[in-house]
C-alpha positions in Angstrom: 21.1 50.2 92.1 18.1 48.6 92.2 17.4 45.3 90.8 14.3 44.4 88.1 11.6 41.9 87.6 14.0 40.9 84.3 16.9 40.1 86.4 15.5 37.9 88.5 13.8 36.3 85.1 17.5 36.3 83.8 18.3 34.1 86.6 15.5 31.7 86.2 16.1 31.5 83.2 19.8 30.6 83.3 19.2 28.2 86.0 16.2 26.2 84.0 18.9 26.5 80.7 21.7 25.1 82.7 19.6 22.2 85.2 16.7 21.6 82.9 14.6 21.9 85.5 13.8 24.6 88.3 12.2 23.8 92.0 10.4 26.5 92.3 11.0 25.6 96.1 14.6 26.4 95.5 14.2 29.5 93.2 11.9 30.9 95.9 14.9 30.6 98.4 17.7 32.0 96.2 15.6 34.9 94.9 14.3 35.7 98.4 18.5 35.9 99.5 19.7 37.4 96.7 17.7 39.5 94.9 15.3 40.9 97.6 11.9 39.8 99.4 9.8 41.8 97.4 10.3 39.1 94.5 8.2 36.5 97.0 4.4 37.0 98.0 2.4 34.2 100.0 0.1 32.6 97.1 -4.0 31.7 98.0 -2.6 27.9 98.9 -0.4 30.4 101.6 2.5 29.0 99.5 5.6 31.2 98.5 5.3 32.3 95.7 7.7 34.6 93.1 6.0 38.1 91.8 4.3 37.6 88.8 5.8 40.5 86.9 9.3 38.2 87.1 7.2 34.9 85.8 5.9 37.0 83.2 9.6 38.4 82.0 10.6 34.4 82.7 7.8 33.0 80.8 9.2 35.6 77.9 12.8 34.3 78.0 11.9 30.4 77.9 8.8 31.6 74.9 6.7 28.5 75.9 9.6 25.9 75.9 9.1 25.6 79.6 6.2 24.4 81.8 5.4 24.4 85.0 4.5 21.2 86.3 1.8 21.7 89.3 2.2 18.5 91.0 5.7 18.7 91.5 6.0 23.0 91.7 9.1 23.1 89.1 9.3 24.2 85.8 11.1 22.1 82.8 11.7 21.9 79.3 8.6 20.9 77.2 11.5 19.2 74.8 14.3 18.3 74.4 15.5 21.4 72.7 17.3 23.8 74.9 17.7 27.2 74.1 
């Protein structure tokens, strides 16, 4: 069985519901271990990076509650509402 882009998401998801927050440093690791290396590309800054067909499924689960941060390469809650 092979797994999807929405699984992973699922994950992320989960993870950022749970923690608040999500390393992205961290979610690179696990997803690279546990879902497959095909989920990781090197980015333009020749950083890992997670396939953008699972941040677009996250991004879709979290409907713009969440935001990355760029300075500090995790994602959080926009408020304090969590789904």
């Amino acid at each position: 069985m092979s797994i999807t882009a929405d699984e992973v998401a699922d994950w992320m998801f989960t993870e950022l519901r749970n923690s608040g927050i999500l390393h992205q440093a961290e979610a690179v690791n696990y997803i690279k271990t546990n879902f497959g290396e095909h989920f990781i590309y090197v980015n333009e800054n020749g950083h890992a990076s997670i396939d953008k067909e699972v941040k677009k499924a996250f991004k879709k689960r979290h409907g713009g509650k969440a935001a990355w941060d760029r300075d500090a390469f995790y994602w959080g809650w926009t408020s304090s509402i969590k789904v």
